[in-house]
Structure formats: structure tokens, C-alpha cells
PDB file of N, CA, C and O in Angstrom:
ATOM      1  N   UNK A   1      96.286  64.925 107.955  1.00  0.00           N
ATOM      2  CA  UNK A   1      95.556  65.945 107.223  1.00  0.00           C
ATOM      3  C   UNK A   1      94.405  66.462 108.088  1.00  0.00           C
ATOM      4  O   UNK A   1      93.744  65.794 108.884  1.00  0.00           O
ATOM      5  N   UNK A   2      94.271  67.809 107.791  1.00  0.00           N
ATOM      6  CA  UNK A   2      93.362  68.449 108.871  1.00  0.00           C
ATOM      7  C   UNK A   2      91.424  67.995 108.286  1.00  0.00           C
ATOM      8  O   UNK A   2      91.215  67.918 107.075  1.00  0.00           O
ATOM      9  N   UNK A   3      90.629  67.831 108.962  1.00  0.00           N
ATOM     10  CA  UNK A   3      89.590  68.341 108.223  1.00  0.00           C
ATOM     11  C   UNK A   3      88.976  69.604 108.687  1.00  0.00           C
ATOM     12  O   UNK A   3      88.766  70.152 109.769  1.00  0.00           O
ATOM     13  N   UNK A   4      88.758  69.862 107.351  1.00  0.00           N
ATOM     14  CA  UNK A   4      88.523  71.323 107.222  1.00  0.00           C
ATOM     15  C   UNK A   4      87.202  71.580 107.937  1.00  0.00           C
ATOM     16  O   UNK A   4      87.108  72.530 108.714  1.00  0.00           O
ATOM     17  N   UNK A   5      86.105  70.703 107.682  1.00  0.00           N
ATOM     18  CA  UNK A   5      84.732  70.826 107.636  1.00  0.00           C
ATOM     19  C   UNK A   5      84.807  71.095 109.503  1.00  0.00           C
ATOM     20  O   UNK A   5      84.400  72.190 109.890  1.00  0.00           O
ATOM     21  N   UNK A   6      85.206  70.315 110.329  1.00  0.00           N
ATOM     22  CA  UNK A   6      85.375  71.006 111.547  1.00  0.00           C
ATOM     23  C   UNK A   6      85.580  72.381 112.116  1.00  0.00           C
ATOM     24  O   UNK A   6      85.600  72.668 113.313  1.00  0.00           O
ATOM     25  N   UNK A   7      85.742  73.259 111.005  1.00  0.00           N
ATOM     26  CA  UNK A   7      86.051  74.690 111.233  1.00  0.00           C
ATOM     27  C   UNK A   7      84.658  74.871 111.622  1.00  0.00           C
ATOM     28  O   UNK A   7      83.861  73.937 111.536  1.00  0.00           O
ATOM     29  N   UNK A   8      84.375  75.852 111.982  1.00  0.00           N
ATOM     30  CA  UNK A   8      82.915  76.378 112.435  1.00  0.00           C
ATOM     31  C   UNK A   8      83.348  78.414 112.770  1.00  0.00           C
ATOM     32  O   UNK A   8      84.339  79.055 113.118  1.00  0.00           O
ATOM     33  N   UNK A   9      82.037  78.688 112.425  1.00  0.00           N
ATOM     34  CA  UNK A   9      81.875  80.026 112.533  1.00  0.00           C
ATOM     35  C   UNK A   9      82.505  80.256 113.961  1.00  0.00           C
ATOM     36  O   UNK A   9      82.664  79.327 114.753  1.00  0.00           O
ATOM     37  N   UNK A  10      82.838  81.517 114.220  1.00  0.00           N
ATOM     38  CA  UNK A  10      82.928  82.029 115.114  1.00  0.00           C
ATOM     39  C   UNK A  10      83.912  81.523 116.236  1.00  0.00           C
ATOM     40  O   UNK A  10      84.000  81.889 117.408  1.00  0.00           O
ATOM     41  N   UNK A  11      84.591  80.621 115.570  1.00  0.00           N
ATOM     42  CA  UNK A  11      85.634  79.928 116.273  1.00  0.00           C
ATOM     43  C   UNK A  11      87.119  81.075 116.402  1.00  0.00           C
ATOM     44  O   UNK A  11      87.512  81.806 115.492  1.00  0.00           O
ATOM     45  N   UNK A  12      87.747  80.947 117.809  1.00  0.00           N
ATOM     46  CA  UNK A  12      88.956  81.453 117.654  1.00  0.00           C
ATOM     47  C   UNK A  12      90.019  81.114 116.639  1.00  0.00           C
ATOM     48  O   UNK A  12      89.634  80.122 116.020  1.00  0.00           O
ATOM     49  N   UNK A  13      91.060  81.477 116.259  1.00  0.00           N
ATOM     50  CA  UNK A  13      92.205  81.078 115.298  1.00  0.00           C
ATOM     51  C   UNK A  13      93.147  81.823 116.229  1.00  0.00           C
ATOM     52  O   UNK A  13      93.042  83.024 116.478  1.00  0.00           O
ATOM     53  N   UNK A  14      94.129  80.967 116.751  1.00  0.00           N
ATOM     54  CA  UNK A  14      95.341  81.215 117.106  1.00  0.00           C
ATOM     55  C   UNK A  14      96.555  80.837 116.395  1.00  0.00           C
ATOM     56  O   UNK A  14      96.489  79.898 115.602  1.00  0.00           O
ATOM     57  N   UNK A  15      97.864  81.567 116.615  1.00  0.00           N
ATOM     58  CA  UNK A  15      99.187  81.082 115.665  1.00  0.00           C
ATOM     59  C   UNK A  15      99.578  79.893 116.975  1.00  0.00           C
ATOM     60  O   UNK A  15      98.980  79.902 118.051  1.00  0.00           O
ATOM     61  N   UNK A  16     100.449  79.118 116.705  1.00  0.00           N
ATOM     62  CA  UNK A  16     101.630  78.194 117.313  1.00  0.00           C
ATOM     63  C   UNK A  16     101.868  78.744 118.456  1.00  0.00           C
ATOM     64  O   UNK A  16     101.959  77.919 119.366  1.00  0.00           O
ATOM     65  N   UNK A  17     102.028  80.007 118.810  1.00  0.00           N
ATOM     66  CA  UNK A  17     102.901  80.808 119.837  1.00  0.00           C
ATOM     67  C   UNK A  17     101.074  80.981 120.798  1.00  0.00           C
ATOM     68  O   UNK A  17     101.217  81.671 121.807  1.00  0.00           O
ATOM     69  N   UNK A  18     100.261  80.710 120.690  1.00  0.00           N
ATOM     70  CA  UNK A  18      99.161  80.910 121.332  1.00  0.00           C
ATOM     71  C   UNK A  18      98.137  82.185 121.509  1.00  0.00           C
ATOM     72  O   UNK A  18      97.160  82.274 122.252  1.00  0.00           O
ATOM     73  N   UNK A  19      98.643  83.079 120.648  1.00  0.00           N
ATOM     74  CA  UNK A  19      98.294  84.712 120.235  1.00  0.00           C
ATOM     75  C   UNK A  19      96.608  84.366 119.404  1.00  0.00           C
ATOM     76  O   UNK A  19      96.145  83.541 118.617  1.00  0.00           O
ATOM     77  N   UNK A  20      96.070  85.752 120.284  1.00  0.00           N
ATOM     78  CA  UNK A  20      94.730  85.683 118.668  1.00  0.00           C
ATOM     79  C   UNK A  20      95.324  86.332 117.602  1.00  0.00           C
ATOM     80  O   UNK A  20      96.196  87.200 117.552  1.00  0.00           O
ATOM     81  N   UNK A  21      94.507  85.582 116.521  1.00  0.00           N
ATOM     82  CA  UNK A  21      94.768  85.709 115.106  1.00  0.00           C
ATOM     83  C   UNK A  21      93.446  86.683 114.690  1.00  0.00           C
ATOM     84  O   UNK A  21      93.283  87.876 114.435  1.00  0.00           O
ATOM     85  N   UNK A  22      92.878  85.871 114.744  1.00  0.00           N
ATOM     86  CA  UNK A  22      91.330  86.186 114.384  1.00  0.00           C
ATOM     87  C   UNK A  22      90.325  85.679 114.957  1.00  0.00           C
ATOM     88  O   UNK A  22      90.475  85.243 116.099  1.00  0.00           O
ATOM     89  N   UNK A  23      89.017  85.606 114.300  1.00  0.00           N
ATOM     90  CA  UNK A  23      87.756  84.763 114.966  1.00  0.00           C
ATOM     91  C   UNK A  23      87.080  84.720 112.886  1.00  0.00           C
ATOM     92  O   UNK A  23      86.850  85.540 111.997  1.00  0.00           O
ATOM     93  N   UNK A  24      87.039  83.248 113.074  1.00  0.00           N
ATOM     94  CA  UNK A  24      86.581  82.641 111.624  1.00  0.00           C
ATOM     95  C   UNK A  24      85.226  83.444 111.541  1.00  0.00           C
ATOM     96  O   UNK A  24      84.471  83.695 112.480  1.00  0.00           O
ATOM     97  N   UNK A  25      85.093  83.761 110.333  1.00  0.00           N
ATOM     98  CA  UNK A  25      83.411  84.097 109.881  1.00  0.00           C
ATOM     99  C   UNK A  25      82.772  82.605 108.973  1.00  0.00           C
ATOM    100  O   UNK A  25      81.735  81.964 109.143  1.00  0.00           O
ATOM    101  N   UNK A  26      83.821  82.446 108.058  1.00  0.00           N
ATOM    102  CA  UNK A  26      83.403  80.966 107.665  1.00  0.00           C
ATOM    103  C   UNK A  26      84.917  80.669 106.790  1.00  0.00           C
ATOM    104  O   UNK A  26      86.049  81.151 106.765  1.00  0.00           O
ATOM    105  N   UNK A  27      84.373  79.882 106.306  1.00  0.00           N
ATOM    106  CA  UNK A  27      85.632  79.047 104.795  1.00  0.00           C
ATOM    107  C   UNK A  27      84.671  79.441 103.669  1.00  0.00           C
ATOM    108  O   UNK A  27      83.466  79.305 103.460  1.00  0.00           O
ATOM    109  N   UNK A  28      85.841  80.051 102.957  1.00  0.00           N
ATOM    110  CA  UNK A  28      85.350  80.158 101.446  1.00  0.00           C
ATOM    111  C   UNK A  28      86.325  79.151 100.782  1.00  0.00           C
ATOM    112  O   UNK A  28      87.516  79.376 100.996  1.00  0.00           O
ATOM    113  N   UNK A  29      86.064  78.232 100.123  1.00  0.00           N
ATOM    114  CA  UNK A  29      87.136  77.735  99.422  1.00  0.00           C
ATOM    115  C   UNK A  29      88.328  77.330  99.606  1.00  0.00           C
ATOM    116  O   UNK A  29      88.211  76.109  99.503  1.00  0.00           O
ATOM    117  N   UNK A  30      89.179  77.508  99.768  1.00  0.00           N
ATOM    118  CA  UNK A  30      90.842  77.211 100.371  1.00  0.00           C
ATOM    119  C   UNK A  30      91.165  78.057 101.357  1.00  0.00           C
ATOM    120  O   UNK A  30      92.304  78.092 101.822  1.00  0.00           O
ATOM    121  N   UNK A  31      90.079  78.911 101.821  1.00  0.00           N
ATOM    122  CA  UNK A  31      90.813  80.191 102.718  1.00  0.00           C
ATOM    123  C   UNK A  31      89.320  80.304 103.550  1.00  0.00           C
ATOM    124  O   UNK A  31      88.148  80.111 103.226  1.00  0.00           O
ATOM    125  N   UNK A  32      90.150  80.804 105.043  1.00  0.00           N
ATOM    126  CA  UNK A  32      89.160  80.761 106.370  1.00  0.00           C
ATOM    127  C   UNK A  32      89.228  82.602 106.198  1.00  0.00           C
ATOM    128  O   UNK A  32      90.223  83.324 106.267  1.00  0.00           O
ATOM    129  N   UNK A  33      87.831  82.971 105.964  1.00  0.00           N
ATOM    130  CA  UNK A  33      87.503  84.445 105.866  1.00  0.00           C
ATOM    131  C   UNK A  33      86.998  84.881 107.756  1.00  0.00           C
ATOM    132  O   UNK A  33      86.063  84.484 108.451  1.00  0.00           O
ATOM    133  N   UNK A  34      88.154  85.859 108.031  1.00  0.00           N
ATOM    134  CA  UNK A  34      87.767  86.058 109.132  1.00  0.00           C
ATOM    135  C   UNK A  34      86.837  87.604 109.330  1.00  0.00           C
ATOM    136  O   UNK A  34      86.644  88.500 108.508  1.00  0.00           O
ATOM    137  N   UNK A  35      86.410  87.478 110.679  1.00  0.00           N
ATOM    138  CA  UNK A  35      85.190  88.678 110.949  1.00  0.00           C
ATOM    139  C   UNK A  35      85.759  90.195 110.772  1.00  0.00           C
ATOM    140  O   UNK A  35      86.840  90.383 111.331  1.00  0.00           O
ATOM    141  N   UNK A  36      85.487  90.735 110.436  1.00  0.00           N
ATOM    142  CA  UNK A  36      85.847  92.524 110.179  1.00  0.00           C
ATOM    143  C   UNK A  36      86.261  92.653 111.180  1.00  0.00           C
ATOM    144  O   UNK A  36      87.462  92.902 111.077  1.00  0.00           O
ATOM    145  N   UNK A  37      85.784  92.614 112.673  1.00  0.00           N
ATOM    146  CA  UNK A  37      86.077  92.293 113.384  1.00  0.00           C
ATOM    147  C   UNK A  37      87.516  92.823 113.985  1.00  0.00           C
ATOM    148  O   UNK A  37      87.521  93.810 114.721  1.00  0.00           O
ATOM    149  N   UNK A  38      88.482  92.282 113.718  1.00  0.00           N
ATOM    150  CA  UNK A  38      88.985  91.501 113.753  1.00  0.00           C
ATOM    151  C   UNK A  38      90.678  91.851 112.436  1.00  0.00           C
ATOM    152  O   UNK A  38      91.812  91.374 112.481  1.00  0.00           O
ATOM    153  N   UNK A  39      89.962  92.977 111.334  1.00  0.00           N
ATOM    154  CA  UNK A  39      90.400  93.453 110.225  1.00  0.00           C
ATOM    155  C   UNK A  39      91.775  94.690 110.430  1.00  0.00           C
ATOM    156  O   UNK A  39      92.484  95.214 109.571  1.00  0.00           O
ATOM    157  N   UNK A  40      91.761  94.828 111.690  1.00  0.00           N
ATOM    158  CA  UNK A  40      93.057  95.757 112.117  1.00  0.00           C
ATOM    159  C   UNK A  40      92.534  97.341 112.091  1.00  0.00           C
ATOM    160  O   UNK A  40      91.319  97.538 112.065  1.00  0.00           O
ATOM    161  N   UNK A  41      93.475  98.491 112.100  1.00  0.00           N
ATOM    162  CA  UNK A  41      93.189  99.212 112.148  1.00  0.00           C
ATOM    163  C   UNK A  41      93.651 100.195 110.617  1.00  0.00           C
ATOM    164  O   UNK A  41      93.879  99.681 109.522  1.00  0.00           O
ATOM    165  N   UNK A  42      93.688 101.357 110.859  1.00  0.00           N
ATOM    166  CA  UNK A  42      93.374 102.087 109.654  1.00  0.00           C
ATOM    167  C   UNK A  42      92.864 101.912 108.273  1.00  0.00           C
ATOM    168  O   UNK A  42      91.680 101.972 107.942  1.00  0.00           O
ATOM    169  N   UNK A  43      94.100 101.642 107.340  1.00  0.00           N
ATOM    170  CA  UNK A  43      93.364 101.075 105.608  1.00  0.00           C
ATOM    171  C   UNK A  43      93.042  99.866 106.149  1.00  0.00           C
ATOM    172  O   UNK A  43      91.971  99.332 105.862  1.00  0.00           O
ATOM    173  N   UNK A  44      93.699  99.444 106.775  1.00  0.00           N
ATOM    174  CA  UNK A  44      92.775  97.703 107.096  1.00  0.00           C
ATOM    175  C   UNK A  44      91.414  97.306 108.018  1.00  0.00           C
ATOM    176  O   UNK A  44      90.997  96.160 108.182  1.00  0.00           O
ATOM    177  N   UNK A  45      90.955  98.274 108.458  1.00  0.00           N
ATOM    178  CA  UNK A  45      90.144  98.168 109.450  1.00  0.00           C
ATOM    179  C   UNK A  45      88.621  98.142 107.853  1.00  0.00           C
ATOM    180  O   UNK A  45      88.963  98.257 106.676  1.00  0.00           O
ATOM    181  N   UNK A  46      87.013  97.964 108.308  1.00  0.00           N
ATOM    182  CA  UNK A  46      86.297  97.542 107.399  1.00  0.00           C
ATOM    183  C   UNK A  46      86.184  96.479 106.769  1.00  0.00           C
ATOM    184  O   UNK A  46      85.065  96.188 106.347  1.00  0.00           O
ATOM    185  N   UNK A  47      87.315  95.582 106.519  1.00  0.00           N
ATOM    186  CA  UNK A  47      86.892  94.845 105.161  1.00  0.00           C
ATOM    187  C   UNK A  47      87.734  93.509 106.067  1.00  0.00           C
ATOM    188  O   UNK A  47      88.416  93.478 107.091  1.00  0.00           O
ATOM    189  N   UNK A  48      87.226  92.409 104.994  1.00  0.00           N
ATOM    190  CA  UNK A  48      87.622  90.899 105.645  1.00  0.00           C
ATOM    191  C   UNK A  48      89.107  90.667 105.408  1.00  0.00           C
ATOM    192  O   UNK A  48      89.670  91.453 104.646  1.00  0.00           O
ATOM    193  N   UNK A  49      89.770  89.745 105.931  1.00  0.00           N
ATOM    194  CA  UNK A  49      91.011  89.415 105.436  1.00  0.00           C
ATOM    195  C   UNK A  49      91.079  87.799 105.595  1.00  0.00           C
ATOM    196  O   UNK A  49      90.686  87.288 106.644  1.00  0.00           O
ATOM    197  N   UNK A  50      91.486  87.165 104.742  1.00  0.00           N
ATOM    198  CA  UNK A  50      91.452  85.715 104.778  1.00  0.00           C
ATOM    199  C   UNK A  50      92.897  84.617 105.018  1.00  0.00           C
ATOM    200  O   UNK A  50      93.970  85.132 104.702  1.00  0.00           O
ATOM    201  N   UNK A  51      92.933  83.640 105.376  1.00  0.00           N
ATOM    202  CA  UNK A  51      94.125  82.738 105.781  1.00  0.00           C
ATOM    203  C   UNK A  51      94.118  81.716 104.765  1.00  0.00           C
ATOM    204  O   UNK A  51      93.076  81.478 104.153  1.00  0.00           O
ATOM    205  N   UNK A  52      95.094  81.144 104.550  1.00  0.00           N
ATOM    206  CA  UNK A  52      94.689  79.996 103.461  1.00  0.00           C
ATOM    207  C   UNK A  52      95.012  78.608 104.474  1.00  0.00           C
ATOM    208  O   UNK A  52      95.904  78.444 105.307  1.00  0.00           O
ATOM    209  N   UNK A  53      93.780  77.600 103.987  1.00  0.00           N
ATOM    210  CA  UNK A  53      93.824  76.704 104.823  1.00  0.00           C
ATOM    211  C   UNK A  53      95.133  76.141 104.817  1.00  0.00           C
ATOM    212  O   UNK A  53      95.395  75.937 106.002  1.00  0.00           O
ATOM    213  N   UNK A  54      95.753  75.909 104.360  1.00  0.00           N
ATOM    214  CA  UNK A  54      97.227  75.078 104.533  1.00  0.00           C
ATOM    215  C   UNK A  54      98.091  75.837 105.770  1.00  0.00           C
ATOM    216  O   UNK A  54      99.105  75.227 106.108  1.00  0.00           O
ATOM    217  N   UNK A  55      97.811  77.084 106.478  1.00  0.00           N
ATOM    218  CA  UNK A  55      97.995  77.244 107.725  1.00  0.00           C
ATOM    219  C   UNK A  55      97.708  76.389 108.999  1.00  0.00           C
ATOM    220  O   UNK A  55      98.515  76.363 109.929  1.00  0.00           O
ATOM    221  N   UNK A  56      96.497  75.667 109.017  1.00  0.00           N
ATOM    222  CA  UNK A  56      95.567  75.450 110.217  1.00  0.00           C
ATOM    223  C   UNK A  56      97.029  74.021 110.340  1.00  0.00           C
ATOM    224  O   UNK A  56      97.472  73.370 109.393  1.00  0.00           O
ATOM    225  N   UNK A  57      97.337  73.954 111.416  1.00  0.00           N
ATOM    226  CA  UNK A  57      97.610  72.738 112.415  1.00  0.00           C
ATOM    227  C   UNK A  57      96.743  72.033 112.792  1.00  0.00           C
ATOM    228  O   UNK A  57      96.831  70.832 112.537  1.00  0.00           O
ATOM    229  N   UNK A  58      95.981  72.373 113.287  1.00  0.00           N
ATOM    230  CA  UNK A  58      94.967  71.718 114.415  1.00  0.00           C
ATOM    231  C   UNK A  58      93.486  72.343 114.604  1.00  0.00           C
ATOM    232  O   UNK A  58      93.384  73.544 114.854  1.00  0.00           O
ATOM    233  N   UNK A  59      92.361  71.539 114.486  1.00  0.00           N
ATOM    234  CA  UNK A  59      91.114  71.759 115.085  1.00  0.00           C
ATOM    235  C   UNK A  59      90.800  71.271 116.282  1.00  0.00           C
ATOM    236  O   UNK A  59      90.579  70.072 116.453  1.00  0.00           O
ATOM    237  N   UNK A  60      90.736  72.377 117.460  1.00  0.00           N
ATOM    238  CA  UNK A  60      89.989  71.592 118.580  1.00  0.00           C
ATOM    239  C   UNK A  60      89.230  72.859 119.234  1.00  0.00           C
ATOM    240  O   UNK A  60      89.326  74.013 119.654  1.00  0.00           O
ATOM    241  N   UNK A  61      88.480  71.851 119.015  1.00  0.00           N
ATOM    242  CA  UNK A  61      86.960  72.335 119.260  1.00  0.00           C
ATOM    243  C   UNK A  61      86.428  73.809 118.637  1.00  0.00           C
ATOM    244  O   UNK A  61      86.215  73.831 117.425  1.00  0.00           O
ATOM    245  N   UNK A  62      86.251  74.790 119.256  1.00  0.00           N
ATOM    246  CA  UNK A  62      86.269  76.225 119.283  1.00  0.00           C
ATOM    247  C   UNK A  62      87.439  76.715 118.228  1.00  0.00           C
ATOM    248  O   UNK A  62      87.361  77.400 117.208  1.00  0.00           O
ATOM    249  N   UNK A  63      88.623  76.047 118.928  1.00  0.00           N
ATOM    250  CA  UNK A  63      89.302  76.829 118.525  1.00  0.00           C
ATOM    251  C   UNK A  63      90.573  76.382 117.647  1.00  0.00           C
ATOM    252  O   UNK A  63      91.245  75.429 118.042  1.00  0.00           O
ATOM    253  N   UNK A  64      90.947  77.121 116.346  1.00  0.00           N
ATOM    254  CA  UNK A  64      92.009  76.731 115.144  1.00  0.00           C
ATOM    255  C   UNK A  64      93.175  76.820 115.489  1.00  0.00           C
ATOM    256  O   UNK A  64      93.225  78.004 115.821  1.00  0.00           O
ATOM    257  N   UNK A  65      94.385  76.317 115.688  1.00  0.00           N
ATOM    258  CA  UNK A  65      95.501  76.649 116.017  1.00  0.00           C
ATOM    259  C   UNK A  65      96.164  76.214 114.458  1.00  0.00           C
ATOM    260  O   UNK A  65      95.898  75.289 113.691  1.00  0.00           O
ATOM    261  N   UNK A  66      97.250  77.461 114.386  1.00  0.00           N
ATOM    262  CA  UNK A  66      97.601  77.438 113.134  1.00  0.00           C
ATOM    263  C   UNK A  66      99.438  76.892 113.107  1.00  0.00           C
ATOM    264  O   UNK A  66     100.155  76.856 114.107  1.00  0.00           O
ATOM    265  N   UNK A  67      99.870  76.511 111.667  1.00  0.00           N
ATOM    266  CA  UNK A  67     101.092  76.285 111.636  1.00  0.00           C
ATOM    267  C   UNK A  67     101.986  77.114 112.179  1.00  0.00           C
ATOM    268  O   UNK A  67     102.740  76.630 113.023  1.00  0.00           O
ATOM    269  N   UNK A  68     102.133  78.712 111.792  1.00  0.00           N
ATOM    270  CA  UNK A  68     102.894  79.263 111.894  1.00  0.00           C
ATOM    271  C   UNK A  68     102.259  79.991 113.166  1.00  0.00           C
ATOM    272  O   UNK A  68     101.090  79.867 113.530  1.00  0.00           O
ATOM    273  N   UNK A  69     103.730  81.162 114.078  1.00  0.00           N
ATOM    274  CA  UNK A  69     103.033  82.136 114.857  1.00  0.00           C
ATOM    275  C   UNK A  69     102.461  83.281 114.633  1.00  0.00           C
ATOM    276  O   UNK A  69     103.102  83.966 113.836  1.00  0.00           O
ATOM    277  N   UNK A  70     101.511  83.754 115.021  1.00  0.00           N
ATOM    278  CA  UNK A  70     100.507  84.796 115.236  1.00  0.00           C
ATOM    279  C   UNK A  70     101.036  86.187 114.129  1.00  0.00           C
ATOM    280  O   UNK A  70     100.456  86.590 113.120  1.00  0.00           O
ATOM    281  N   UNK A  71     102.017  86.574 114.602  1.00  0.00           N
ATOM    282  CA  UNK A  71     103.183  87.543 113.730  1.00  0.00           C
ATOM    283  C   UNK A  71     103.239  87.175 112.437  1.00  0.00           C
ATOM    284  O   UNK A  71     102.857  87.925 111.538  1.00  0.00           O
ATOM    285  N   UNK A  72     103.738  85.945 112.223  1.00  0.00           N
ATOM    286  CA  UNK A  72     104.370  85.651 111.020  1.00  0.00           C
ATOM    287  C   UNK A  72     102.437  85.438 110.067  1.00  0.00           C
ATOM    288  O   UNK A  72     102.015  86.115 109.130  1.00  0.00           O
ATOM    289  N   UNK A  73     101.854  84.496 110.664  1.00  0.00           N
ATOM    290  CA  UNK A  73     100.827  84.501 110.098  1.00  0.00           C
ATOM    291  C   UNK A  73      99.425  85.681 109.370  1.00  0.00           C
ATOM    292  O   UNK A  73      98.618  85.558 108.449  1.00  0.00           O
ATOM    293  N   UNK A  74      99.791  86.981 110.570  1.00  0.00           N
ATOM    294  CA  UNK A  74      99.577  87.841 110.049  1.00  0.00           C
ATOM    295  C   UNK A  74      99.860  88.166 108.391  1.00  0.00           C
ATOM    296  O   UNK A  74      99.181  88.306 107.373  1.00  0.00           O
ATOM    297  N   UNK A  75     101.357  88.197 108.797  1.00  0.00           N
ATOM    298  CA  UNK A  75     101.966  88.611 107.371  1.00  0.00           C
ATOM    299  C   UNK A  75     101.101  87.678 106.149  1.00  0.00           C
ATOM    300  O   UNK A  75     100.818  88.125 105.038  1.00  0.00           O
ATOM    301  N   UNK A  76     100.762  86.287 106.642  1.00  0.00           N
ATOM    302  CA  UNK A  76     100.193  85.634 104.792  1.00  0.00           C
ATOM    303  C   UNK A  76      98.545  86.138 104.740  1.00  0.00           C
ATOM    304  O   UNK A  76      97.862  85.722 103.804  1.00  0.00           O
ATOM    305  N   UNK A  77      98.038  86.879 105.582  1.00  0.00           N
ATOM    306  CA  UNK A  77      96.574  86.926 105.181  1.00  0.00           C
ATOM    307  C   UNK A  77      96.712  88.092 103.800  1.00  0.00           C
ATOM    308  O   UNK A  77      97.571  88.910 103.474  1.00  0.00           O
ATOM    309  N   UNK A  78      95.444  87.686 103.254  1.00  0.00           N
ATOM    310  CA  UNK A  78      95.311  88.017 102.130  1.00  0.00           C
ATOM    311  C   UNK A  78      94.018  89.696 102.761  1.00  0.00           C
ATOM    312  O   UNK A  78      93.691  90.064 103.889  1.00  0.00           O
ATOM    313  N   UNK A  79      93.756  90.107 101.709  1.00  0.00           N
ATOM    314  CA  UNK A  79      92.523  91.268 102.028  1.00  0.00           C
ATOM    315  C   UNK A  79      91.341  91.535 101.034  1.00  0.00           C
ATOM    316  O   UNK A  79      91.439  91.217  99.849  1.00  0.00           O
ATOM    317  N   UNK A  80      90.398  92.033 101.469  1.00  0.00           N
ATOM    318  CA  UNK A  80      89.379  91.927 100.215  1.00  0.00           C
ATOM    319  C   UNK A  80      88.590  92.958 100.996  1.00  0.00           C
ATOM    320  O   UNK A  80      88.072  92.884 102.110  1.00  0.00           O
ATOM    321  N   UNK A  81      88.654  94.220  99.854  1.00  0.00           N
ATOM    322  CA  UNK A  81      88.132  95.266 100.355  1.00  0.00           C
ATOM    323  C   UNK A  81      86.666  95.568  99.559  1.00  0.00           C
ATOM    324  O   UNK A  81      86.308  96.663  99.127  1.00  0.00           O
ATOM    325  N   UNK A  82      86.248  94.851  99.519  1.00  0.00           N
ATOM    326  CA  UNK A  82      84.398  94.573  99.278  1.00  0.00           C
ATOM    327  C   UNK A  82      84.098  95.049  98.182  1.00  0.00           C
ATOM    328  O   UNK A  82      82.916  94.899  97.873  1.00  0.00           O
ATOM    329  N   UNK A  83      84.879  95.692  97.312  1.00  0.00           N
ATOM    330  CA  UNK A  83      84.780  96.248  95.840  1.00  0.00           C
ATOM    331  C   UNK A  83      84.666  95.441  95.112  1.00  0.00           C
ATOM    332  O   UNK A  83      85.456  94.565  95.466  1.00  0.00           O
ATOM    333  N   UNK A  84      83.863  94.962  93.759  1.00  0.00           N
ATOM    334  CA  UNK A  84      83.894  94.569  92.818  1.00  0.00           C
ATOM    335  C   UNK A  84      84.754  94.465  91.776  1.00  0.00           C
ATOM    336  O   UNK A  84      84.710  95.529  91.160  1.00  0.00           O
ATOM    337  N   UNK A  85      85.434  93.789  91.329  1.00  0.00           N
ATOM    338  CA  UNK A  85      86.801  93.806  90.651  1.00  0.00           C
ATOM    339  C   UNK A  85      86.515  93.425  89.255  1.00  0.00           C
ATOM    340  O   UNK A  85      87.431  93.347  88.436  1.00  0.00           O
TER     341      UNK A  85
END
């Protein structure tokens, strides 16, 4: 089991295949909220998008390496476009 609490700001997140993912802003809860940064381009560009921890493989050091690859992991982030719901 991973610990979570080792995540740290500003850390890289890579998939399996060794690709950037993101760069962590922090953990909210079950999910690593990454930097805008980082948020892609067009409707996605602005706002955060988050991973759910049951991705992460591995903490070392800096940097998160995740279960799945970079591609595929894309596909499970979630989005949160700063609106009040």
C-alpha cells in the first residue's frame, strides 16, 4: 500500500510508460489535484483536473509514478472548472 502522505506539492506525476502527467498542487481527499498548469489546452486549459489516488504505484521522492500509462491515465482525470455547483 502506497502512503499517500509522501506526496508533496509540486512533485512530478508520471504514467508507467515514463511520460509527464502532471505536477501535483496537493491531495484533496482521495484525489491528487494537479497545477492549472498543467490543465491542457482549449475548454480544458484554466481550471484543475484531478487523479484518484488508487492510480499512484509508487512514491519516490519528487516524483509519483502511476499504475497506468500517461495516455490511458489521462483519460481517468476528473475536471473542476472553479464554478460553484
Amino acid at each position: 500500500m502506497i502512503d499517500h502522505s509522501k506526496i508533496k506539492e509540486h512533485a512530478e506525476i508520471i504514467g508507467a510508460d515514463g511520460v509527464h502527467v502532471g505536477t501535483v498542487d496537493r491531495v484533496e481527499g482521495n484525489r491528487i489535484k494537479l497545477t492549472k498548469k498543467d490543465s491542457g489546452e482549449g475548454k480544458h486549459e484554466g481550471h484543475h483536473h484531478y487523479l484518484d489516488l488508487s492510480l499512484v504505484a509508487e512514491v519516490e521522492g519528487e516524483t509519483i509514478r502511476l499504475s497506468a500509462n500517461a495516455d490511458v491515465a489521462v483519460a481517468f482525470e476528473e475536471e473542476d472548472s472553479g464554478k460553484a455547483v
